[in-house]
N, C-alpha and C positions, 0 to 999 in steps of 0.2 A: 456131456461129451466134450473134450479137448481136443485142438489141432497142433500138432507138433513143428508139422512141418505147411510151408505154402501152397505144394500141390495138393495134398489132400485136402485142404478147405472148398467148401462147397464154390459152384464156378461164379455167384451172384457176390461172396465174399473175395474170389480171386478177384473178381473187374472191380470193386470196389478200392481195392488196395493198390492196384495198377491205375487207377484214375488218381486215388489222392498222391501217390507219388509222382505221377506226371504234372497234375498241379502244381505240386511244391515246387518242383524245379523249372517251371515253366517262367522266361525271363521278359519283357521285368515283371510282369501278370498272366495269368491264366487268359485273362481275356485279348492280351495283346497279337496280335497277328503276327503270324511268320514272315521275318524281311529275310527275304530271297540270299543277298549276299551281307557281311559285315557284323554282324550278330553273332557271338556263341550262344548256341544251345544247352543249356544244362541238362536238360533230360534227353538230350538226343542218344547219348550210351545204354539209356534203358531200353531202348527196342535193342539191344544184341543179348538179351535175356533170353529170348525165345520167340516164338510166332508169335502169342499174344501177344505178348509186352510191347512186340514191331508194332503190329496193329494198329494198337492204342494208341501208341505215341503217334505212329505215322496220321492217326484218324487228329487227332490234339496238333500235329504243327502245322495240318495241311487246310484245314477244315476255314484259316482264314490265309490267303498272302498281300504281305504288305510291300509292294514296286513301288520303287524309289526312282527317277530320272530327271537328273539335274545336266539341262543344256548345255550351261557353263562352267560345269565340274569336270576336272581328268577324267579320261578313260575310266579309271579303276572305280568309279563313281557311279558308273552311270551302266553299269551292267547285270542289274536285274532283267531286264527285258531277255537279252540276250540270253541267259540262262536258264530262264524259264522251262524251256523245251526238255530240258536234262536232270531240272531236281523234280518237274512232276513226271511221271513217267506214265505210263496208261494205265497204271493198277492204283497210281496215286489221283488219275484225273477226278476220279467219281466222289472223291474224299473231299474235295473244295466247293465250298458255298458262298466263299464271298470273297472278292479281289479288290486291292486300294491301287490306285497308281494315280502316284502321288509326284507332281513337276513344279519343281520352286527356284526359283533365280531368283538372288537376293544381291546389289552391286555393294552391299557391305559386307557382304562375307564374301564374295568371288571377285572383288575389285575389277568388277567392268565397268565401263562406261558404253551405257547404252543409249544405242542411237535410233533414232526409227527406220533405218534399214534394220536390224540386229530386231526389232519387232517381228519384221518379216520370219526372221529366223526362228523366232520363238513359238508363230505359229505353222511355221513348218515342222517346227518340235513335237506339237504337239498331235496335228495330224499325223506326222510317221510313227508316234509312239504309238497312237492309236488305231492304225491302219497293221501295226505287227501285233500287236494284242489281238485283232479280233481275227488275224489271219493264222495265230497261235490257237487261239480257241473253237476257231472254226475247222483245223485239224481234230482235234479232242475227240474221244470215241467216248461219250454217254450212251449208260442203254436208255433205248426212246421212251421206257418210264420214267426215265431222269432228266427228262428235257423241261425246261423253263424251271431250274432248282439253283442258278446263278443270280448272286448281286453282284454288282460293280459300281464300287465308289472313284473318281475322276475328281483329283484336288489338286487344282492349279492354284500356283504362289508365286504372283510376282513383285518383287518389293524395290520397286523401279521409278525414279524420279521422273525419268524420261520417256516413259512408254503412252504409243504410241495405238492407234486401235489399228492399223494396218489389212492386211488383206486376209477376210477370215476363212476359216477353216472350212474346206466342201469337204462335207461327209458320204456325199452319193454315191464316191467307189469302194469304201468297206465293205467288206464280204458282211455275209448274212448270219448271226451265232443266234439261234434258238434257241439258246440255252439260259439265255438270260434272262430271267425274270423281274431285278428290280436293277435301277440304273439311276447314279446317282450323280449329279456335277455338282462342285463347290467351286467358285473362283471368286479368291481371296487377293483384295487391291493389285487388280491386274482387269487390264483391256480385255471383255469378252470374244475370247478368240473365234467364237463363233456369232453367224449373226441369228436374231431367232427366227428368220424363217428357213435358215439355212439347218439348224438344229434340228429341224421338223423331220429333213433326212433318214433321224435316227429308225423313224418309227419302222421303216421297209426293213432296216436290219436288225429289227430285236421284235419280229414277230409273238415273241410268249412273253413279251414286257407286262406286266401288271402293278409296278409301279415306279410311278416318274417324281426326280425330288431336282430339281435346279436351284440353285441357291448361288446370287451374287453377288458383293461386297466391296466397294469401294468406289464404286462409280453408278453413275444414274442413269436408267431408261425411260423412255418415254410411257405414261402409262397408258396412253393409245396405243403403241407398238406391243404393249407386254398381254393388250388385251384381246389383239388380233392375233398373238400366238395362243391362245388358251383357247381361239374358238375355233384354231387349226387342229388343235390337240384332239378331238374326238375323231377324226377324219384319218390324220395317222399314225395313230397310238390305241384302233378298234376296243383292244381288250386292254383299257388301263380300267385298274379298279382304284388308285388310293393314287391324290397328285398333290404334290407340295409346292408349291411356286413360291420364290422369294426372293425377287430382285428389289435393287432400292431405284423404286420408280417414284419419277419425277412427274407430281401430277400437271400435266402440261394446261391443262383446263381451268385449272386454281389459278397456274401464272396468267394466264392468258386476262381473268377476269381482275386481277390483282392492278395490270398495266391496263387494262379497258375494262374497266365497269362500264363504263355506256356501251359497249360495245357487244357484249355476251347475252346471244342469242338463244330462242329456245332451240333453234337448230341445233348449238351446240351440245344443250343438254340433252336432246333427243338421239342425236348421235351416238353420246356416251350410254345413253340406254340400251341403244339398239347392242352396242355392243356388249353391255353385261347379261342381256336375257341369252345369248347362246352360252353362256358360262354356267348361268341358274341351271339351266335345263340339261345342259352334259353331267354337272353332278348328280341328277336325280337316280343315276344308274353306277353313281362311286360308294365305297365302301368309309373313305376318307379324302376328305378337300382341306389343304391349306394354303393359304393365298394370302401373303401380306403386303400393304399397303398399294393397291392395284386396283381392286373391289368398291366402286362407289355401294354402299349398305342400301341405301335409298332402292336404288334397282334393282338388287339383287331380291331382296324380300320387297319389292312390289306388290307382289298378287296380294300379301298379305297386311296393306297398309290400307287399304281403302275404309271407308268410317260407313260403310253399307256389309261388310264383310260379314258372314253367318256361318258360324262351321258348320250346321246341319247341313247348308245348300249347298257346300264349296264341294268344285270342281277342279281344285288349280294343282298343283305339282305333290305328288309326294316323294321320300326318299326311303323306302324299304329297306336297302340296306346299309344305307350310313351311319358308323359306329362314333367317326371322332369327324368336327367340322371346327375350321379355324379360322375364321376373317378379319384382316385390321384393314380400315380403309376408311375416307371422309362416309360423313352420315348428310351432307347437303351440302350443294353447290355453288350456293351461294347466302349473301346475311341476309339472314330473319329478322323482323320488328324488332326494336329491343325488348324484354323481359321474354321472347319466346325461345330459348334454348331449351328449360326444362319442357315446353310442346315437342322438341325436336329427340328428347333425349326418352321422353315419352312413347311418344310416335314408334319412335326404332326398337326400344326394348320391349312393345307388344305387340308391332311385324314381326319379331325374333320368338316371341312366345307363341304365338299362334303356330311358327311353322313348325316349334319342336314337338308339335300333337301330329306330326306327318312323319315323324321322322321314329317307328319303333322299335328300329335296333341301337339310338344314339347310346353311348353312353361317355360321351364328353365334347363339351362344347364351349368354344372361347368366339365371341362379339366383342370387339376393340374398335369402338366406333371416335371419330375426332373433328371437329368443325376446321374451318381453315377462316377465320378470320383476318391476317395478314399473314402467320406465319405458325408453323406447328404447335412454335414453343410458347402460340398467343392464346392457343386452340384449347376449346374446351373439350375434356374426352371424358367416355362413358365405357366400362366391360360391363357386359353380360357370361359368365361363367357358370355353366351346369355342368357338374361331374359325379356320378354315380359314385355312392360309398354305399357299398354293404346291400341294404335293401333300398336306400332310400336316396334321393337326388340331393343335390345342396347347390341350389342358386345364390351365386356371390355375384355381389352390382359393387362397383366401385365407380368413383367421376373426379375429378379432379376441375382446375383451373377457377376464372372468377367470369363472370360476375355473379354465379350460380352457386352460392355457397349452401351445403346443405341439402343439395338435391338427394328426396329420395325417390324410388320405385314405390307408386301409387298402389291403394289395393287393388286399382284397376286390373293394371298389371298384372301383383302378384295373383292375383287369384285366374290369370289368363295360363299364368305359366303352369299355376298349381295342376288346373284344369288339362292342361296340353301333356303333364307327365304322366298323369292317371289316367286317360285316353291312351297315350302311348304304350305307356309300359304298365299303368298298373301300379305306381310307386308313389309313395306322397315325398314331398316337397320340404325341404328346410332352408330356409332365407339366412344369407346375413348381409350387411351394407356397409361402407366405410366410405369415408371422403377422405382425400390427402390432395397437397400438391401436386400439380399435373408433372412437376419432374420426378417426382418420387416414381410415381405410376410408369414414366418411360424408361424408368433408371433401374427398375426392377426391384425397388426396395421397400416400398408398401408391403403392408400386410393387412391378412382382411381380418376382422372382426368376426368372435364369433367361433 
């Protein structure tokens, strides 16, 4: 049988040929999101074909939007916001899944000279852009099957000689948008405009959030302060299942002992305990945890370091539904005897194997564990990497640094892990190990063996 003409083809071959042609002409990619204003559309002519063809396309340019709002740009820059209300219209609202709004001041491309009053201004930028966004979307008429079906990604760009951390962002008077399920900040070398207890705000207004991704960059926090928001996080963010944390935290505990080694107490480190077991224990009910450089390893996989440990007897945490886990963080607090790095490197990657026999839905998992001898770049680091391929697990170990040349994972070990996948899942085990350079490993240019 022949098709002559494009109505008579069967209606699974008409949306096939109305998708690859919206593709094609979708600019610059298919996957790129809709910028509000400044853009042509290439396939925006195709929905005057007919109902369907409107559909499609309108389903293809609305499904992502890309909001653009530059402080210190003209007018004619800075009016995505503004138009929002008039290119979605309410037939178009239910078509969007995911929103960027994206605020970048750069004094080489907008020649300002910025002062830290003119900070001020920048976080008032960013609260009003944010305060009209969620008072935009809290108009929105979703049917209430379609609630908590929004992501929102928040990427601030400040490329600022002179900034300033100034007076941050209260999020308390946002209206309430329940529509939003996943919620995401990026702030790229720029003053966090928000402080993180203040951040914690968010959770009263994004009631159907299920997952939180904050990501920082270019400036440091404290990793006492990053740890006291992660133990705020279950309190109010109820129903988060998958949480990415990634500030670049300043482990303040390391300095501390670096200028006073006589001085560093176990108070201290008991402290830093107390604060990672409410972190252990809120993930046991996440789907996925990533936390870098925050996380002492030591505490976090405690229950499963003690050299009495029995898995028949053990009583201690499990995670049913954790799919993907991702931790970089020191593995000890302070120096070990000489020659005991490989005990310490030991130690951690069979607390790590033990817990992956708790964990039956894992199916990837990265341990970036690093010593702090005077400085990162002096530090000896170890991965632990299990990633499900096919039927079968593949545990990759890499280490870097000196005076441990040669380190590998003991049968001890392997056969704790082998032991913990086949309990879990059922799946046997395939090893491979490499040593390089500890820059190589932070530079991302290793490769593993195998």
């Amino acid at each position: 049988m022949s098709f002559k003409r494009y109505p008579d083809l069967p209606a699974e071959l008409r949306s096939a040929v109305r998708q690859f042609a919206i593709d094609e002409r979708r600019w610059p990619s298919k996957t790129e999101p809709t910028r509000m204003q400044g853009r042509p559309l290439r396939c925006a002519p195709l929905a005057c074909v007919n109902r369907e063809w409107q559909s499609d396309v309108e389903r293809s340019l609305f499904s992502a939007l890309y909001l653009y709002q530059c402080p210190a740009c003209p007018g004619d820059e800075t009016e995505d916001l503004q138009c929002l209300d008039a290119m979605v219209t309410p037939v178009r609202q239910p078509l969007v899944n995911f929103i960027t709004l994206r605020m970048r001041v750069d004094e080489t491309r907008h020649s300002v000279d910025w002062a830290s009053s003119d900070t001020e201004y920048w976080n008032n930028a960013v609260r009003h852009a944010l305060d009209r966004l969620f008072r935009t979307l809290n108009k929105w008429e979703w049917p209430e099957s379609q609630w908590a079906v929004l992501g929102l990604h928040l990427v601030l760009e400040t490329f600022l000689t002179k900034m300033t951390t100034g007076t941050p962002v209260v999020l308390a008077d946002l209206p309430v948008v329940p529509v939003i399920v996943s919620f995401q900040v990026t702030a790229v070398e720029c003053g966090f405009p928000f402080t993180l207890p203040s951040f914690l705000a968010m959770g009263g207004k994004l009631p159907g959030l299920t997952l939180l991704n904050v990501e920082k960059r270019g400036s440091y926090m404290a990793t006492d302060e990053c740890l006291k928001f992660l133990n705020e996080v279950p309190q109010e963010f109820p129903n988060l299942k998958h949480l990415d944390f990634s500030p670049w935290a300043h482990d303040s505990y390391d300095v501390y002992h670096q200028k006073h080694q006589d001085r560093v107490t176990e108070m201290n480190i008991a402290s830093l305990g107390q604060l990672i077991r409410p972190v252990r224990e809120f993930s046991y009910g996440l789907e996925s945890l990533r936390v870098l450089n925050v996380v002492n390893l030591d505490y976090f996989f405690a229950p499963f370091n003690s050299e009495n440990y029995r898995a028949a007897s053990f009583t201690g945490p499990t995670w049913p539904r954790l799919r993907g886990l991702c931790l970089e963080g020191p593995f000890k607090l302070h120096e070990r005897p000489q020659g005991r790095d490989t005990d310490d490197r030991e130690r951690l990657g069979i607390a790590v194997g033990r817990a992956v026999g708790f964990m039956p839905e894992l199916q990837y998992l990265e341990i970036q564990g690093f010593s702090y001898p005077s400085s990162r770049w002096e530090a000896e680091e170890v991965v632990f990497s299990l990633e499900q391929n096919s039927l079968d697990y593949c545990l990759s170990s890499f280490s870097g640094g000196s005076p441990v040349e040669g380190y590998k994972p003991s049968s001890k070990l392997l056969k704790i892990w082998t032991d913990s996948v086949w309990k879990a899942r059922g799946h046997t085990l395939k090893v491979s190990f490499n040593h390089q350079p500890l820059s190589d490993i932070l530079d991302g240019q290793g490769n593993l063996d195998g």
